[in-house]
MARMILO-765758 format. One record per residue (C-alpha): x, y, z. Coordinates in nm, 2 decimals. Each point is the difference from the previous one (the first is absolute). Example, Ala and Ser with C-alpha at 12.3 -4.5 7.8 and 13.67 -1.06 7.14 Angstrom:
REM MARMILO-765758
{{1.23, -0.45, 0.78}}
{{0.14, 0.34, -0.07}}
END
This chain:
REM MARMILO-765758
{{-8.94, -3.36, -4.10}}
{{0.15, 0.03, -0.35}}
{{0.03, -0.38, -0.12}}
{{0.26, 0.11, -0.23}}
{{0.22, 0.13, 0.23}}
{{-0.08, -0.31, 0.26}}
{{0.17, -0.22, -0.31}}
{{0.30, 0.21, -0.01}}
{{0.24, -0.21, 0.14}}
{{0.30, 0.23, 0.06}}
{{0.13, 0.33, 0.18}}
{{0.35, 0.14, -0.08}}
{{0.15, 0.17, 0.32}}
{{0.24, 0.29, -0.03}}
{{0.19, 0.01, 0.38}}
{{0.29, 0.29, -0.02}}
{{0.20, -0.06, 0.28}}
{{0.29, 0.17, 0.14}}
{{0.24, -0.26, -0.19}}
{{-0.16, -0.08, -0.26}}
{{-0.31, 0.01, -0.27}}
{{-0.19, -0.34, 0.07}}
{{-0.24, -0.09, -0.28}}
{{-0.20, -0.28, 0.13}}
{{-0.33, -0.24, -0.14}}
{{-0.26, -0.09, 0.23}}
{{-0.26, -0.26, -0.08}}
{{-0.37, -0.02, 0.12}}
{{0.13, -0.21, 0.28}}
{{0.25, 0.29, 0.11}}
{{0.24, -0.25, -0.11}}
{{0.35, 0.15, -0.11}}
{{0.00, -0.13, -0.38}}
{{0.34, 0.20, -0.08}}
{{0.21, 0.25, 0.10}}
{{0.31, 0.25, -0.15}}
{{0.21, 0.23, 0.18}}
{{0.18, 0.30, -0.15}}
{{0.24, 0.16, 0.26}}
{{0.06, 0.37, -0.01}}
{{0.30, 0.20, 0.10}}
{{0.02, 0.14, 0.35}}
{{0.13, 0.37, 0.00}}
{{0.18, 0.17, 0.28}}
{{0.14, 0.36, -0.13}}
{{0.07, 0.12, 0.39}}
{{-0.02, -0.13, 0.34}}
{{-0.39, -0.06, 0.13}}
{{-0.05, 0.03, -0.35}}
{{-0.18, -0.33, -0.25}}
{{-0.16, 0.05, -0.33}}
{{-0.14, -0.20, -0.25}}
{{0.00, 0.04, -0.39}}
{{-0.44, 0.05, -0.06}}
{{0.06, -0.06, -0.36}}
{{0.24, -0.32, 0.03}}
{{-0.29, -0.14, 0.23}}
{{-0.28, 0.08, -0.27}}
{{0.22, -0.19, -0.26}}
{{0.03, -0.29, 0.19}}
{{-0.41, 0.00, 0.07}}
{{-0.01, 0.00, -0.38}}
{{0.22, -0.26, -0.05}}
{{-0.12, -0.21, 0.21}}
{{-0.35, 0.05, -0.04}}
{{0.08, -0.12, -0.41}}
{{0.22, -0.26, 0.13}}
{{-0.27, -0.18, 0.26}}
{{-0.24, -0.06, -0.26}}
{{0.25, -0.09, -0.30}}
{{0.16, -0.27, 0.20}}
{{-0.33, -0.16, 0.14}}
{{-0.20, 0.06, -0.30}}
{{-0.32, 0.11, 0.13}}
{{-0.20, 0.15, -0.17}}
{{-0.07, 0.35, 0.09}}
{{-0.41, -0.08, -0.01}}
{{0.10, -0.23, 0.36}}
{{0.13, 0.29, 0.19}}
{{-0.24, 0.21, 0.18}}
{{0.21, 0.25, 0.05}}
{{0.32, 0.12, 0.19}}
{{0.06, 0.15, 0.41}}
{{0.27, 0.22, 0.11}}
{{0.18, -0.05, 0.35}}
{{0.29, 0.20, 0.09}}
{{0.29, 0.13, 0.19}}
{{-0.19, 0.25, 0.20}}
{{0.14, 0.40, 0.08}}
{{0.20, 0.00, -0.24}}
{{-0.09, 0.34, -0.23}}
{{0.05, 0.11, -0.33}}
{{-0.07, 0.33, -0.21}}
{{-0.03, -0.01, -0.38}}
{{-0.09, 0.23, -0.28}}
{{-0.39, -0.03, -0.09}}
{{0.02, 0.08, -0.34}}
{{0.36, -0.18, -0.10}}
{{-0.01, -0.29, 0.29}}
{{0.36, 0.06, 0.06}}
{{0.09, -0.03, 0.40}}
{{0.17, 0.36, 0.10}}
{{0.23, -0.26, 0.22}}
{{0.01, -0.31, 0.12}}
{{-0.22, -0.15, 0.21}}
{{0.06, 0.03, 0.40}}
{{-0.03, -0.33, 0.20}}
{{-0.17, -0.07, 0.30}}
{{0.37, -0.05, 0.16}}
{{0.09, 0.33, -0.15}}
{{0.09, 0.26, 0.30}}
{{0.03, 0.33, -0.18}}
{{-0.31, 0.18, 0.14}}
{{0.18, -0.06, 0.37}}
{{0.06, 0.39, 0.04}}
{{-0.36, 0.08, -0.06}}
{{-0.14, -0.24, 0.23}}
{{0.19, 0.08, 0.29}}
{{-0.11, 0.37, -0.11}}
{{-0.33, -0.09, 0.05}}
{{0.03, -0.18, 0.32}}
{{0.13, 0.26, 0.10}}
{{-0.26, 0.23, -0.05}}
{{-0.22, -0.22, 0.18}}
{{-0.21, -0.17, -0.34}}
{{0.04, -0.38, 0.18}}
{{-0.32, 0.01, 0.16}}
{{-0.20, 0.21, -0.36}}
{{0.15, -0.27, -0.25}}
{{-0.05, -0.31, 0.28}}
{{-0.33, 0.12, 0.00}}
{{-0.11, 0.02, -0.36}}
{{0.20, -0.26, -0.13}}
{{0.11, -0.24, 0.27}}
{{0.33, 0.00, -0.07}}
{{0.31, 0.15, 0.16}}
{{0.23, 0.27, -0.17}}
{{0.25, -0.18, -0.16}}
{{0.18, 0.00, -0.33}}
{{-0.07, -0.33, -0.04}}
{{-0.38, 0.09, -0.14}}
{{-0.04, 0.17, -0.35}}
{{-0.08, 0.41, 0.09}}
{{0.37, 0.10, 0.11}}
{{0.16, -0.17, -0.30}}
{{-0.28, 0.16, -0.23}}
{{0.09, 0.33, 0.17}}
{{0.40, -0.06, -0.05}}
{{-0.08, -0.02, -0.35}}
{{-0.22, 0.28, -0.08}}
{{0.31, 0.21, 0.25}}
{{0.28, -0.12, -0.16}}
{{-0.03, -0.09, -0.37}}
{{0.02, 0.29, -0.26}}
{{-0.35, 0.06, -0.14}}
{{-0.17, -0.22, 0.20}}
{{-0.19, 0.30, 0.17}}
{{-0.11, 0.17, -0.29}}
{{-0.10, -0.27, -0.18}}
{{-0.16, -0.12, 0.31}}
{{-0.22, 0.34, 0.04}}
{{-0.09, 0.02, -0.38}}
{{-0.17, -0.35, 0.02}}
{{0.25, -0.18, -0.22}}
{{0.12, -0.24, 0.25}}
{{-0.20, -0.34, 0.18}}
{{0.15, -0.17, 0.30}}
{{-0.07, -0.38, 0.13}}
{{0.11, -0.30, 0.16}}
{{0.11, -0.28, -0.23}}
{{-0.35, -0.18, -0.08}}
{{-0.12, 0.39, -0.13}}
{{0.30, 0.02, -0.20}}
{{-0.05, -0.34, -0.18}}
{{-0.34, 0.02, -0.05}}
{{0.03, 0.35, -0.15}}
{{0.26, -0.17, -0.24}}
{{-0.22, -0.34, -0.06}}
{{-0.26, 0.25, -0.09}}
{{0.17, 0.22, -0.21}}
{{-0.08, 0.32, 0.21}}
{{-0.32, -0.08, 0.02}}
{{-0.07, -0.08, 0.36}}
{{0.17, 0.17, 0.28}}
{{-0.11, -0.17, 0.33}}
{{0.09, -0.20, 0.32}}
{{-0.17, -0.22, 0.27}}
{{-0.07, 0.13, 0.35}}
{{0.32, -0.25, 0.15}}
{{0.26, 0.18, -0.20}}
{{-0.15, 0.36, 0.03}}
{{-0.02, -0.06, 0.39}}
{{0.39, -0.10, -0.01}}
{{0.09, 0.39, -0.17}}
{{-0.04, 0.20, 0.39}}
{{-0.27, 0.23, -0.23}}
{{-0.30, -0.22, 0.01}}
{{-0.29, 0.06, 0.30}}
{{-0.04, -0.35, 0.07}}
{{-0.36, 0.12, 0.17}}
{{-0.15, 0.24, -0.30}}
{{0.18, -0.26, -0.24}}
{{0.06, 0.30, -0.20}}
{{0.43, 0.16, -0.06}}
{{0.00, 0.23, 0.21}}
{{0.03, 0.39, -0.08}}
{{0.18, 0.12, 0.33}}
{{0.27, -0.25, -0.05}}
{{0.02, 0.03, -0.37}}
{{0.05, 0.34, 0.07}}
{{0.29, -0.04, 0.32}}
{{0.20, -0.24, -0.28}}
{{-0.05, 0.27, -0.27}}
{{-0.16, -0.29, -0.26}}
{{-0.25, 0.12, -0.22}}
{{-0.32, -0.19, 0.02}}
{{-0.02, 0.04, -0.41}}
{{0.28, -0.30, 0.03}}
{{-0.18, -0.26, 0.21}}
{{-0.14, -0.32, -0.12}}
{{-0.36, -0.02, 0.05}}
{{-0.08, -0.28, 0.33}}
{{-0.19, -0.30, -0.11}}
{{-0.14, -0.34, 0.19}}
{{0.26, -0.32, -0.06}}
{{-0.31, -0.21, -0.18}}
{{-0.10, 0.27, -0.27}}
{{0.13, -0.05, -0.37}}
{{0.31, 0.36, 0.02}}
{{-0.02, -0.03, -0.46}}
{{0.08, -0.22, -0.24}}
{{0.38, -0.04, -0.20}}
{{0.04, 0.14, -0.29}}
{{0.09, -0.17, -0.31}}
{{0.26, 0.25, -0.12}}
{{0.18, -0.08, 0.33}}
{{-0.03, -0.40, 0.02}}
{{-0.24, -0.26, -0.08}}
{{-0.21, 0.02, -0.34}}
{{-0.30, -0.01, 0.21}}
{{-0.09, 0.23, 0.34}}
{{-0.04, -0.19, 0.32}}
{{-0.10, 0.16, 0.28}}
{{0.16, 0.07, 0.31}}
{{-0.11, -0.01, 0.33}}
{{0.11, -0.11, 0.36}}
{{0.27, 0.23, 0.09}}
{{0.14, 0.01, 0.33}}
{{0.30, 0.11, 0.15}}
{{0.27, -0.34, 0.12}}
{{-0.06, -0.07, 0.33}}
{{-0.40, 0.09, -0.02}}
{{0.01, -0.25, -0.25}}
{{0.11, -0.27, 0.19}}
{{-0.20, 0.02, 0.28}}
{{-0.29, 0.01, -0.25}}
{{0.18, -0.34, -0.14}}
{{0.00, -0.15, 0.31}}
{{-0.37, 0.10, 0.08}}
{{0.04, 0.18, 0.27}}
{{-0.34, 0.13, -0.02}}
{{-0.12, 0.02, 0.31}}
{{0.10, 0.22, 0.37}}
{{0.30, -0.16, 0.18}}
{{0.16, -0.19, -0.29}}
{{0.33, 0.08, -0.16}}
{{0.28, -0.02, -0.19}}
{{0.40, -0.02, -0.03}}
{{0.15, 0.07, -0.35}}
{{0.37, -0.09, 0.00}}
{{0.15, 0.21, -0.30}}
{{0.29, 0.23, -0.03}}
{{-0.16, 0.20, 0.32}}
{{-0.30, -0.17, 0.17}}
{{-0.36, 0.11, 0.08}}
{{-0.19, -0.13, 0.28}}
{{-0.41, 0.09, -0.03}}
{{-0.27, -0.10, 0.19}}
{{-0.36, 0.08, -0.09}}
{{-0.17, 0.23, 0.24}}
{{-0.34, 0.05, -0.16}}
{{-0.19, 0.27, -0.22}}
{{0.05, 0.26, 0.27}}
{{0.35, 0.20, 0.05}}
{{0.14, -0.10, 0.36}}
{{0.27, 0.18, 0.13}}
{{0.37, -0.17, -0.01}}
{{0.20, -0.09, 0.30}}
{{0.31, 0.19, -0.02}}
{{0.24, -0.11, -0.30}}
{{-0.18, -0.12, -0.19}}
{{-0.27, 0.14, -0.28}}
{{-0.36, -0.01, -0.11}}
{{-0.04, -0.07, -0.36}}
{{-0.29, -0.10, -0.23}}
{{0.06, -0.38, -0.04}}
{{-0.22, -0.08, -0.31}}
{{-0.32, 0.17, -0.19}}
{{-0.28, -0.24, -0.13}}
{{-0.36, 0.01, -0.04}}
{{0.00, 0.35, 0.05}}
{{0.12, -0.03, 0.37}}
{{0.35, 0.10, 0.15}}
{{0.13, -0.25, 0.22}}
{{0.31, 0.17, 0.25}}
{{0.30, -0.17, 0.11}}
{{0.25, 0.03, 0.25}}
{{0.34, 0.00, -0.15}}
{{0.37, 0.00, 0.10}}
{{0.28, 0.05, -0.24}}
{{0.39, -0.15, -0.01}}
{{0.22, 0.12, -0.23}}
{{0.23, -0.31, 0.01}}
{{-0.08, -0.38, 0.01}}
{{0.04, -0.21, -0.34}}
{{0.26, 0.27, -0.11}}
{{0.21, -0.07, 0.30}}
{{0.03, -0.38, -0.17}}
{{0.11, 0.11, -0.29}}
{{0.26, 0.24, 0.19}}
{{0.14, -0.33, 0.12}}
{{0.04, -0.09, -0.33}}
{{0.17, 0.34, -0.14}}
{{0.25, -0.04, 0.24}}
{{0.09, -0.34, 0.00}}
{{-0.13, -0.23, 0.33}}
{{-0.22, -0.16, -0.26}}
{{-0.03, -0.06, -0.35}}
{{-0.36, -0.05, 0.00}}
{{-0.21, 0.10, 0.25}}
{{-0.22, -0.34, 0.01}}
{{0.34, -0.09, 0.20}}
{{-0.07, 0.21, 0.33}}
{{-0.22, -0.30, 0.11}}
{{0.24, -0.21, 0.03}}
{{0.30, 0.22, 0.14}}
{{-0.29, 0.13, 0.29}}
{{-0.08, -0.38, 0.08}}
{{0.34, -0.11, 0.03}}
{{0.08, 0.24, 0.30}}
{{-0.21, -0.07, 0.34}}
{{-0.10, 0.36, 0.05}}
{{0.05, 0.38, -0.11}}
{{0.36, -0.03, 0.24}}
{{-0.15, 0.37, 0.13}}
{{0.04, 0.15, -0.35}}
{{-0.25, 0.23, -0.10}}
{{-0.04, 0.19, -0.38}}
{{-0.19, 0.29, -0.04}}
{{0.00, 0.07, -0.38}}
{{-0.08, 0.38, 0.00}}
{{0.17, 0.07, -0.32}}
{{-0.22, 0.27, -0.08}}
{{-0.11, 0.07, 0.32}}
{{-0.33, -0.16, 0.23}}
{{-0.33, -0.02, -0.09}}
{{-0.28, -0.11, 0.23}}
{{-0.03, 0.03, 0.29}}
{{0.29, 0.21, 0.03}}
{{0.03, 0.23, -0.31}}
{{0.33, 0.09, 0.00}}
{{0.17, 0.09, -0.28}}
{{0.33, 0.09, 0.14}}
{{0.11, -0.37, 0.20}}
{{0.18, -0.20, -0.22}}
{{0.07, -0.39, -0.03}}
{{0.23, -0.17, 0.30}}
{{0.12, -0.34, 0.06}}
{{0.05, 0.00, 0.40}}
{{0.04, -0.27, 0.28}}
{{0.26, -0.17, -0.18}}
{{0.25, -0.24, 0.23}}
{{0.29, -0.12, -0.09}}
{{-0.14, -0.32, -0.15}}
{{-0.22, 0.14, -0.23}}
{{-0.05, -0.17, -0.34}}
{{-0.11, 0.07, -0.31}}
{{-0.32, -0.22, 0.04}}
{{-0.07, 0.21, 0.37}}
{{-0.03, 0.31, -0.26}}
{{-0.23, -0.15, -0.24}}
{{-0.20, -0.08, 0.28}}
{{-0.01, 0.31, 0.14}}
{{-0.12, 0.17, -0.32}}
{{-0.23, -0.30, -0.04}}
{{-0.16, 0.07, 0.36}}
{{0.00, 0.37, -0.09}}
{{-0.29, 0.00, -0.25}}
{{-0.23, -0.22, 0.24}}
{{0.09, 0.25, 0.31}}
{{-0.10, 0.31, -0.20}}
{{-0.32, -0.16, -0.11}}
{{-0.04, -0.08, 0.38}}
{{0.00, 0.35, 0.13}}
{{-0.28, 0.07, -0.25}}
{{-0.21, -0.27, 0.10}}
{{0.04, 0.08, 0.39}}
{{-0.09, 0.37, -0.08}}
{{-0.34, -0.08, -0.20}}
{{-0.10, -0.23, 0.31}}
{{0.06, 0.28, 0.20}}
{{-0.31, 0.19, -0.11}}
{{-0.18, -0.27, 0.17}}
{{-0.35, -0.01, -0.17}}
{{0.16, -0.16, -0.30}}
{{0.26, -0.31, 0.03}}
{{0.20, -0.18, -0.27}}
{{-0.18, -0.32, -0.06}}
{{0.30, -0.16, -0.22}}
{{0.28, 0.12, -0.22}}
{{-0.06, -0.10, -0.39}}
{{0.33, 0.08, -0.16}}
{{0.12, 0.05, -0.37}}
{{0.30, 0.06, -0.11}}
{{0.34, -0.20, -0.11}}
{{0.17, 0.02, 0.32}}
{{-0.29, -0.26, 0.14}}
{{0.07, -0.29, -0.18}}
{{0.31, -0.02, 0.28}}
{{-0.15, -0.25, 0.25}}
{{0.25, 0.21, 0.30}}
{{-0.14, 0.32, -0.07}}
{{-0.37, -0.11, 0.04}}
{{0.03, -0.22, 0.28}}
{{0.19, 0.29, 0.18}}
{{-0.25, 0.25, -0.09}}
{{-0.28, -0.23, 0.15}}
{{0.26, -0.02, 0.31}}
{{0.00, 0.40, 0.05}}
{{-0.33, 0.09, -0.05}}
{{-0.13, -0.30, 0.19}}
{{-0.25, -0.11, -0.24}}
{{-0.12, -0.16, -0.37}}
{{0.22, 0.13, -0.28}}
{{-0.19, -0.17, -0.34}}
{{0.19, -0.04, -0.32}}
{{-0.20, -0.05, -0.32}}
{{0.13, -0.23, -0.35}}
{{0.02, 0.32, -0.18}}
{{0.23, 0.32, 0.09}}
{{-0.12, 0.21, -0.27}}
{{-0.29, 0.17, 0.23}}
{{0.03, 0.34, -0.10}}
{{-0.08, -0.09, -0.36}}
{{-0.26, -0.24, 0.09}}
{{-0.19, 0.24, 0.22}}
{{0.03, 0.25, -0.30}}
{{-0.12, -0.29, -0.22}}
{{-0.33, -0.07, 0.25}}
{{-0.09, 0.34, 0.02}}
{{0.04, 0.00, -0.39}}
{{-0.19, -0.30, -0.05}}
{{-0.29, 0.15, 0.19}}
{{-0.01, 0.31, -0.23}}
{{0.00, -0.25, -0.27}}
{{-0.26, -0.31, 0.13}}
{{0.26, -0.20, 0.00}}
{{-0.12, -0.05, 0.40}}
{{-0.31, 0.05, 0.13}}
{{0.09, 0.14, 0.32}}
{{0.23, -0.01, 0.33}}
{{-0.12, -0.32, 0.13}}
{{0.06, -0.15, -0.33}}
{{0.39, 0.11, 0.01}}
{{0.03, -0.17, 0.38}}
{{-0.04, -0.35, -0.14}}
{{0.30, 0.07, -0.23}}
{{0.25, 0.03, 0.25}}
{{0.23, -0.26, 0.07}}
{{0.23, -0.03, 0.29}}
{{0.33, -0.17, 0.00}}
{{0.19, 0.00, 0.32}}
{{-0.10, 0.11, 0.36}}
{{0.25, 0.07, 0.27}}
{{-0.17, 0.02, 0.36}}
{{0.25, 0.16, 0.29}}
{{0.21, -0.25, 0.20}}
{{0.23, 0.22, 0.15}}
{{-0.04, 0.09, 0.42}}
{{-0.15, 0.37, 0.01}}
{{0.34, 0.03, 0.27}}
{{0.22, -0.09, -0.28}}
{{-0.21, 0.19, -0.23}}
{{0.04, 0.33, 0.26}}
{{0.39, -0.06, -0.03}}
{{0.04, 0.01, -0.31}}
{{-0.23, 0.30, -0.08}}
{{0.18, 0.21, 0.26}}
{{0.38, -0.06, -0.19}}
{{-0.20, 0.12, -0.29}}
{{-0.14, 0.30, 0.18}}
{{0.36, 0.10, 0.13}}
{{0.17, -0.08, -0.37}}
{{-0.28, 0.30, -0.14}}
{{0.10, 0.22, 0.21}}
{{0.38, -0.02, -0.05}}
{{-0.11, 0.03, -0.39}}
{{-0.19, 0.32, 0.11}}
{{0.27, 0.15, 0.18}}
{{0.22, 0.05, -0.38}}
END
């Protein structure tokens, strides 16, 4: 190992979230030494519709890539380098020669490619793209937004067939910028989020590439998480070039953060949506119904899978609270959802744009049902408090299903879990260990581990283990009868949302 880059004592960590750009510095302890957020604007030009500005997020990497080392004054000889974590799905196109976007970016949430999905189930593709990519046809994944694009905005097409065009997820399109053009690339996690990615050949795939009508002259070229992508380029920021490694799409991040590294251990990240991932192994294993097979990280030239559920709506539904009105923060809910005994048979189902996993429904819409007469304003808060840990539950209870593999314990991430209610009702619905760490940041620090092992920073897996530090646990106290209740209001309150 390089014992220059063992003495570095630094890794900046860009983590591009759906909210916000997070610009964060990581010491050789995976301590968080600082942190900046820049929030970006949210963009909704039509219903099912959310974009975000490419450019206005590239500006705010820049700034606050400048801005973390002028206010900490280290010197740019202590940084090893920077990692890339991001919001993944969400797909951009951009001019290869002028860098300009042909539109704004489409998020994850984004619903335009709807009509082309149910196109394609229709025509019977479930099983085809299930089977290459191990993902269901949704909008929710890259390829239908791509092909939304390339459909319906002038010159896209032609542009697109004469070579002139690259596509990518977010990481791609910041490290193509960092780079100044130089590198156009992606990791395995991202690329297997797009629906065109054979998660078996580990190659894009040409039959699918073909079915979205995406030229493969536009794709990003698939790397491992733990190789060094390029360097940046001075003309862009910095005077001198540090490399770049360790990127990884969000949620693949975090379980990487929480060292999830081996079969039958998993993760919870509690963002704007929520991921649940449990590791599965270097072999592809078929998902029980509703939920997905992704790859979960790539490191040491191995592919480990995952089993993955996605929810469109958990942290965000907090901050709905807040929009309009019950709170004014949304570190109050804790409080309100104590002060009541129980739920009072309210249920909330916070399908604003639709269900994800297991249901994947993009037609149901949110509901507030069960309400008596004596309903308050805390019984509400709770409701959409419990939501977020009943959701999780249905994804946990589906990947103990397959029976082979079983959840050993929840680690979870995320703002929502520093509310002591939430975590001690998750632990209550899925009857078992939910583990909170001291830092929340774990997409960025798993992004800054895989990093640090391009750089020697680390000298392997087992090394990054003894880093981890836990914070909380919350073990289940509540009776599985109680526990059964409660689940099957939640199970009646869906379907009334599915019924819209």
């Amino acid at each position: 190992m390089d014992s220059t880059e063992r003495n570095k004592k630094y890794i900046i960590a860009i983590d591009q979230s759906t909210s916000a750009s997070k610009i964060m510095l990581f010491s050789q302890k995976a301590e968080l030494v600082y942190r900046l957020s820049y929030p970006h604007k949210q963009f909704y030009p039509q219903d099912g519709f959310v974009e975000h500005d490419a450019v206005e997020i590239f500006t705010n990497v820049i700034k606050g890539l400048e801005q973390i080392v002028s206010e900490t004054k280290i010197p740019l000889s202590e940084i090893a380098g920077i990692s890339i974590t991001n919001q993944r799905e969400t797909a951009l196109i951009w001019d290869k020669t002028t860098g300009i976007p042909v539109a704004n970016a489409a998020v994850w949430q984004c619903q335009r490619g709807a009509d082309f999905c149910a196109e394609l189930r229709n025509k019977n593709m479930s099983g085809l793209i299930k089977e290459k990519t191990g993902l269901v046809i949704d909008p929710y994944f890259s390829a239908s937004k791509l092909k939304w694009m390339i459909d319906h905005i002038p010159g896209v097409k032609e542009k697109a067939d004469k070579e002139e065009l690259l596509l990518g997820t977010i990481d791609s399109w910041l490290l193509w910028k960092l780079t100044n053009g130089k590198v156009h690339a992606t990791d395995y996690t991202n690329a297997s989020r797009t629906m065109l990615f054979n998660i078996h050949t580990l190659e894009w795939d040409h039959e699918l590439a073909e079915m979205f009508g995406l030229p493969e002259s536009m794709f990003p070229e698939v790397r491992y998480s733990d190789e060094i992508f390029g360097y940046t380029n001075p003309n862009v920021v910095f005077e001198t070039e540090l490399p770049i490694a360790g990127l990884i799409g969000d949620s693949h991040g975090a379980l990487f953060g929480q060292t999830c590294f081996e079969p039958g251990t998993g993760k919870g990240t509690y963002g704007t949506g929520s991921s649940v991932m449990m590791n599965i192994g270097n072999e592809v294993l078929n998902p029980p119904k509703g939920l997905v097979t992704s790859i979960g990280f790539s490191c040491n030239n191995q592919i480990s899978y995952v089993f993955e559920g996605n929810i469109h709506c958990t942290g965000d539904t907090l901050n709905w609270l807040k929009e309009i009105g019950l709170v004014s923060d949304p570190t109050e809910t804790e409080d309100l959802a104590i002060s009541v005994e129980d739920n009072n048979g309210v249920y909330f189902v916070p399908a604003f744009v639709g269900l994800g996993a297991p249901y994947w429904d993009n037609q149901s819409r949110a509901t507030l049902s069960g309400m008596p007469r004596n309903t308050t304003k805390a019984h509400i808060v709770r409701a959409a408090l419990e939501s977020i840990a009943y959701q999780v539950k249905d994804l946990v209870d589906l990947m103990g299903s397959q029976g082979d593999i079983r959840l050993k314990q929840l680690n979870v991430d995320g703002g929502p879990t520093r509310n002591d209610f939430l975590m001690q009702f998750q632990a209550d619905m899925i009857q078992g260990k939910v583990i909170c760490s001291k830092i929340e940041e774990f997409s960025a620090l798993g992004a800054t581990f895989l990093a640090g092992l391009a750089f020697g920073v680390w000298k392997n897996m087992g090394e990054l283990k003894t880093l981890k530090v836990i914070d909380r646990e919350f073990i289940s106290e509540m009776e599985i009868d109680e526990v059964n209740k409660l689940n099957k209001g939640w199970n009646k309150a869906v379907e009334r949302a599915r019924l819209i």
